[in-house]
C-alpha positions in Angstrom: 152.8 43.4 38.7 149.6 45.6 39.8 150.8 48.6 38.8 152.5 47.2 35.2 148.9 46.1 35.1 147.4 48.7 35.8 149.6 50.8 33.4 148.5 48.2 30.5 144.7 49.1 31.2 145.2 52.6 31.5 146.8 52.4 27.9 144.7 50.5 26.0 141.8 52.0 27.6 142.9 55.8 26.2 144.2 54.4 22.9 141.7 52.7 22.4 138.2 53.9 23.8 139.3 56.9 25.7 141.0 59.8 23.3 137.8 59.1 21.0 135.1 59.7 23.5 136.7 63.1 24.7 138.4 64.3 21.5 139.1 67.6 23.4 141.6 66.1 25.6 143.7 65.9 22.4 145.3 69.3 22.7 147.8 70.8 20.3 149.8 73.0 23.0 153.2 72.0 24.0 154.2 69.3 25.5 150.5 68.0 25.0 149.5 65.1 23.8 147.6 65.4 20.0 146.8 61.5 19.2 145.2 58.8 20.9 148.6 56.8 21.2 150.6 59.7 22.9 147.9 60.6 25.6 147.9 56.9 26.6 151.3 56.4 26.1 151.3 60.0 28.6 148.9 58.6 31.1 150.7 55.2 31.3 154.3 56.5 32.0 152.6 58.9 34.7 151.2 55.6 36.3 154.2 54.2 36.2 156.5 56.8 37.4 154.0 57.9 40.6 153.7 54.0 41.5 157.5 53.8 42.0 157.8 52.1 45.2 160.2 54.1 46.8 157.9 55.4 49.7 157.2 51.8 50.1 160.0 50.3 50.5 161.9 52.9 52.6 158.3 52.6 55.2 160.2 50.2 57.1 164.0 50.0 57.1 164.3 54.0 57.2 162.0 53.3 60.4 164.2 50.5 61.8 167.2 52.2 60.8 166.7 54.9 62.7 165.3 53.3 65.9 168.0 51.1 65.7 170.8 54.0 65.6 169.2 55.9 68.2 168.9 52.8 70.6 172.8 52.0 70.1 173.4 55.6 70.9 172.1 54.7 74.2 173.7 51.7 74.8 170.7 49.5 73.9 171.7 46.4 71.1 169.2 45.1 69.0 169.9 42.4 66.9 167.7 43.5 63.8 164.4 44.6 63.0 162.8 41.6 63.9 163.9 42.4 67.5 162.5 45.6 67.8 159.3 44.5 66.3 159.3 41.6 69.0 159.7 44.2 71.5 157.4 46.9 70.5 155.0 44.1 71.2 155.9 42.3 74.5 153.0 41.9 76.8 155.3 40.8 79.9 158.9 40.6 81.0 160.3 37.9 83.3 163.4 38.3 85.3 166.1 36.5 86.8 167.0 37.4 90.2 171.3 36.7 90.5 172.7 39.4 88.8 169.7 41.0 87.2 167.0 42.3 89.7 170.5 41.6 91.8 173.9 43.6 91.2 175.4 39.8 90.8 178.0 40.8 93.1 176.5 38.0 96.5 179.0 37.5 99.4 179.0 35.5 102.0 177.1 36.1 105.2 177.4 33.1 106.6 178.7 29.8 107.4 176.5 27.4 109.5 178.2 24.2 110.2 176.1 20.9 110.3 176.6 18.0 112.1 180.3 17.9 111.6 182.3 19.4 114.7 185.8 20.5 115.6 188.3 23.2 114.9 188.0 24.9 112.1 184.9 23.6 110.9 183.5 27.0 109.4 187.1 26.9 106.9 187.0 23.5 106.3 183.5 24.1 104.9 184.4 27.0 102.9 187.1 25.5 101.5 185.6 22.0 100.4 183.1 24.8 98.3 185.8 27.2 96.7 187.6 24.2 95.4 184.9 23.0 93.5 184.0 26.7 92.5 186.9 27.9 91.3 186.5 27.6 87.8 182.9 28.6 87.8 181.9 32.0 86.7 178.8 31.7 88.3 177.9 34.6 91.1 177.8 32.5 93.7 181.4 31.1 93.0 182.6 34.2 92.9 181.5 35.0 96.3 183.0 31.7 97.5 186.3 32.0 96.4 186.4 35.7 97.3 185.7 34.5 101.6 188.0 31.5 101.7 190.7 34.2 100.0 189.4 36.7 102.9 190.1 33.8 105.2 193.3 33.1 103.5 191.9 29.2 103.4 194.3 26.5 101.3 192.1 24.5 98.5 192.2 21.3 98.7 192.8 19.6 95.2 189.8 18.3 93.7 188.9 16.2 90.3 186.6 15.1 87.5 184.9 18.0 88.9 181.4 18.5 86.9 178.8 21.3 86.4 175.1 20.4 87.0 173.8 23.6 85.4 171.2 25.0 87.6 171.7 22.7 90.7 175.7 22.7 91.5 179.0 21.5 91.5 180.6 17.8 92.0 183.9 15.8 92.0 186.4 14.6 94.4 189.0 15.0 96.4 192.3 14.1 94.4 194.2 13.9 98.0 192.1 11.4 99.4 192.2 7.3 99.0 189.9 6.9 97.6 189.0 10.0 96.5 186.1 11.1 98.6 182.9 12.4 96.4 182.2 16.1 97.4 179.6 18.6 96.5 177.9 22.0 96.7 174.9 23.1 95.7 171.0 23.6 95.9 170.1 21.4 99.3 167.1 20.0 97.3 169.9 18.5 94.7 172.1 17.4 97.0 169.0 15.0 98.5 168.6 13.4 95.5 172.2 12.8 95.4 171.7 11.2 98.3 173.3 13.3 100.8 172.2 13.2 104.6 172.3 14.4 108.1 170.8 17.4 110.1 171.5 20.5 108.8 172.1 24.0 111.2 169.3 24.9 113.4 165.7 25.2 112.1 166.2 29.0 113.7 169.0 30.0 111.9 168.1 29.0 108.5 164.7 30.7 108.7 166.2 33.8 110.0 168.6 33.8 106.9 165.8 32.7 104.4 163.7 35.5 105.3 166.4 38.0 104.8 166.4 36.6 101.1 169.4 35.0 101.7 170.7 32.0 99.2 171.8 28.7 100.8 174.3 26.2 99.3 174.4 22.9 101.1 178.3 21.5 101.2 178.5 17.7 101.0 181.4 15.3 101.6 181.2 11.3 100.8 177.5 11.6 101.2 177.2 13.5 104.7 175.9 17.1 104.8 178.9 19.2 106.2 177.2 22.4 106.8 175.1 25.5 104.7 176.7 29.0 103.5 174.4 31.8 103.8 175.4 33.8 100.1 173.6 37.8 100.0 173.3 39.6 96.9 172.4 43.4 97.1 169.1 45.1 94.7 170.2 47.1 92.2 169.7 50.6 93.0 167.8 51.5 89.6 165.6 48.0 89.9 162.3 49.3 91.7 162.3 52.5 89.2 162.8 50.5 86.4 160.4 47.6 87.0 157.8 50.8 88.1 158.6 52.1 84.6 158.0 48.9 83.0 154.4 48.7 84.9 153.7 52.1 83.2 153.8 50.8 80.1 151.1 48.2 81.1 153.4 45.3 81.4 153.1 42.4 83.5 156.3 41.6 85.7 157.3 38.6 87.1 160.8 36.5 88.5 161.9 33.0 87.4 165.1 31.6 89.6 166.9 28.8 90.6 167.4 30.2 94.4 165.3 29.6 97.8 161.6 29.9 98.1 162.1 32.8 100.5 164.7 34.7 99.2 162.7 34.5 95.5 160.0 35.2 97.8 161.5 37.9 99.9 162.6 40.0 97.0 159.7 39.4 94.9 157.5 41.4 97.9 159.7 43.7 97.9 159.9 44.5 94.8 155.6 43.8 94.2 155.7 41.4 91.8 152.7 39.4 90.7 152.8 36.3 92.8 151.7 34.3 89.7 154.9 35.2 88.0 156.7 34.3 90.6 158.7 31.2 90.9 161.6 29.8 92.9 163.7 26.2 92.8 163.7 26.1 89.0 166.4 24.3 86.9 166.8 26.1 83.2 164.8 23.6 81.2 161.8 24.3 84.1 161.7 28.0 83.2 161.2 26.9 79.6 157.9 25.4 80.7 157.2 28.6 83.1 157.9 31.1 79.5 155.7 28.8 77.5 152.6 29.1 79.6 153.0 32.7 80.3 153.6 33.2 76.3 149.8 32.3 76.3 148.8 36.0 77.1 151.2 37.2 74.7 155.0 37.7 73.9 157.1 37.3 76.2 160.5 38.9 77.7 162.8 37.2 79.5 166.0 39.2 81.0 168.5 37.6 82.8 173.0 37.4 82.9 174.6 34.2 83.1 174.6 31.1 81.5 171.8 29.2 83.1 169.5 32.2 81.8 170.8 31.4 77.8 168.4 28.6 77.3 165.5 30.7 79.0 167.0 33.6 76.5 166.6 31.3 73.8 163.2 29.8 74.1 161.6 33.3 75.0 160.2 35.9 72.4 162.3 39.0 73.3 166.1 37.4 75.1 167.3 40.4 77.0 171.0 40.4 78.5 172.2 43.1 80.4 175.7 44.3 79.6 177.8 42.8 82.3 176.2 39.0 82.2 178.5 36.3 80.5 179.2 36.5 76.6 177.2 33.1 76.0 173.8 35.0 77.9 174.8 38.0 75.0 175.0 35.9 72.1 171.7 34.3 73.0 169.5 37.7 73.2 167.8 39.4 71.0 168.4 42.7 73.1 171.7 43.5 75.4 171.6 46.3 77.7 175.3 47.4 77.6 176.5 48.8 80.7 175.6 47.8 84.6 172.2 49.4 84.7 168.9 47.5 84.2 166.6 51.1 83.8 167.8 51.2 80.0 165.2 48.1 79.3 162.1 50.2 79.6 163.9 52.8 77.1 164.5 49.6 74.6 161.1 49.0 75.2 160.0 52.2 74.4 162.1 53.1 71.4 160.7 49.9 70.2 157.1 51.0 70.4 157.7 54.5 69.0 159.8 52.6 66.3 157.0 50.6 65.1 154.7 53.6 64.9 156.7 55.4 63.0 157.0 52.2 60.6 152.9 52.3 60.6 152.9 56.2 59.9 155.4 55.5 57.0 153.3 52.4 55.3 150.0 54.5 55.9 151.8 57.6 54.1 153.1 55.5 51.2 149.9 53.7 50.9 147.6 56.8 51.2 150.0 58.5 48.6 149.1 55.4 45.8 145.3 55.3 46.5 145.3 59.3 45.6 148.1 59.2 43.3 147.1 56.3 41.6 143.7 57.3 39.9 145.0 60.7 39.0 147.7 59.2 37.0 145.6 56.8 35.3 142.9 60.2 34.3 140.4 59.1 36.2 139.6 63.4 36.8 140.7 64.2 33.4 137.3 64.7 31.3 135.3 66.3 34.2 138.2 68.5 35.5 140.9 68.2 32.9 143.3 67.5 36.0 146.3 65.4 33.9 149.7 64.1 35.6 152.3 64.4 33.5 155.4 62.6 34.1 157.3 64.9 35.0 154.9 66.3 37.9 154.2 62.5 38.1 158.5 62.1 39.2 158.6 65.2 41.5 155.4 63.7 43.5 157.5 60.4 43.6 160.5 62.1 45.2 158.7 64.0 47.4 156.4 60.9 49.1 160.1 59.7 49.4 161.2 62.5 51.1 158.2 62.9 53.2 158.4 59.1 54.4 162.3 59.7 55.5 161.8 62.9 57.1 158.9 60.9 59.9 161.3 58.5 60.0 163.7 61.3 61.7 161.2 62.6 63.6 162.0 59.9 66.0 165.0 61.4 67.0 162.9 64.4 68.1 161.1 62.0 70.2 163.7 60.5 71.7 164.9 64.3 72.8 161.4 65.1 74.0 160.9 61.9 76.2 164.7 62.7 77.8 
């Protein structure tokens, strides 16, 4: 609407005040204009032909485009343009520990039988837990079901066996009469089930904890029957990645559902900022833990199962790494494809140069109107004589084009020169 404006003035102003004030503009060469109508006419199809918005409009997708191509080359997903723009701004990143900071791949360490004695105490534990496991896909289940197979321990049948996402498992024994309630899970959940009765020595279980260790109380009709120590092992890229992330000035922090001092444990050795940290938390808590950290800007959150989707969802920037579960990689924004956690500082970084490149491109496209612009209208044509004629006015129109594309690609050159 501007520039049809702006085409308007330019023609009444030559028809009509213009061409008679300079009568020497009115040339009789070729291809020159020789009344008052045909130079404004002239003058109004230059501003309209230089004020295409080509430049304009490719500023951004040619931008995204690109950025997005050369991220998927790379095995980094976004989903859109309004990803990478979330991205190029994130001002921390939040992790979950299991199978992010973690190769998600735990096994069990040990078994530490509670008040319950006799023979075979240490299976009869495991296999009270693998039954109610089995149909998880949670880490934790995994490594479970992978020791009472080790063992070679039967299952005992179990029903109306329910998920309590972020806290455990519960049903009951079906060979029982009657059935007999049975659960495993965080020990803090399993209190407010009311479960009691000591649990292994005070010793043991602070030995474990401070190997960063993750306990899993195991509870039958009510009575604690004894904790399994569960390990997982740091991913070998996860100190250089989260160092690369700190390099871009990022803030780094861990959000989980495990023990205090395994959270704990890893987060030192990782050095993580003890204010990001934070252990014990059920899904819809680190909801709560996103929303006040979003105060100091966007926020990241990265983590691979399914009690990470909500967390996923409610953050500004959902990163899933490739080999977390499909519902974590249909929440994010970003997936990381492959098992290696180092390719989220290059997201983050094609994102940034991405949106620089979009800035160039709107700066070129708008520079290229401002000067454009005025020329086309004759603003330097009595002092100089210096006229646009449509023609010239079309090539300068393809060539801002051209110009705007060709810094788009120069990301690609980028990429090769940060490799």
């Amino acid at each position: 609407v501007v520039v049809l404006l702006l085409a308007l003035l330019t023609f009444l102003f030559w028809w009509l005040w213009g061409a008679g004030h300079w009568p020497w503009l009115l040339a009789s060469g070729p291809g020159e204009a020789t009344t008052a109508a045909g130079l404004a006419l002239q003058l109004a199809i230059a501003v309209l032909v230089v004020a295409c918005p080509c430049a304009l409009g490719l500023a951004t997708p040619t931008a995204i485009t690109v950025g997005t191509g050369q991220a998927a080359r790379a095995g980094l997903l976004f989903r859109g343009g309004d990803a990478i723009e979330t991205a190029s701004r994130v001002a921390t990143v939040l992790f979950d520990k299991t199978g992010t900071l973690t190769l998600g791949l735990p096994s069990v360490t040990r078994v530490l039988p509670a008040r319950w004695r006799g023979p075979g105490r240490e299976d009869r534990i495991l296999a009270v837990a693998a039954a109610l496991e089995k149909d998880s896909r949670h880490p934790l289940s995994h490594a479970l079901l992978q020791e009472a197979q080790r063992r070679a321990i039967a299952l005992p049948p179990v029903e109306d066996v329910r998920h309590e996402v972020g806290d455990g498992m519960e049903g009951h024994q079906a060979a029982t009469d009657p059935p007999l309630p049975v659960r495993v899970g965080r020990l803090a959940w399993l209190g407010q089930r009311g479960v009691s009765g000591p649990a292994a020595s005070e010793d043991a279980v602070l030995t474990l904890e401070k190997s960063g260790a993750s306990l899993l109380g195991v509870a039958e009709a009510g009575s604690l029957l004894g904790l399994v120590a569960v390990e997982d092992q740091l991913r070998d890229d996860a100190p250089a990645t989260l160092e690369a992330l700190r390099r871009q000035g990022l803030r780094l922090g861990l959000l989980s559902g495990d023990h205090r001092s395994s959270v704990s444990s890893l987060a030192v050795r990782l050095g993580l900022d003890g204010e990001l940290v934070a252990w014990d938390l059920r899904p819809e808590q680190k909801l709560g833990r996103i929303d006040a950290v979003r105060l100091s800007g966007p926020v990241a959150m990265v983590g691979d199962g399914i009690n990470d989707a909500p967390a996923l969802a409610a953050s500004d920037l959902g990163v899933a790494v490739g080999s977390g579960t499909s519902i974590a990689q249909e929440t994010a924004d970003l997936v990381v494809m492959g098992d290696r956690l180092e390719g989220l500082a290059d997201a983050l970084q094609i994102a940034r140069r991405t949106m620089r490149k979009v800035r160039q491109n709107l700066l070129l496209a708008f520079g290229y109107n401002l000067i454009t612009l005025p020329i086309a209208a004759g603003l330097l044509l009595p002092g100089l004589g210096l006229r646009l004629h449509p023609p010239l006015a079309a090539l300068m129109m393809a060539a801002s084009s051209i110009t705007v594309v060709a810094n788009a690609l120069l990301l690609q050159d980028g990429a090769k020169t940060a490799e």
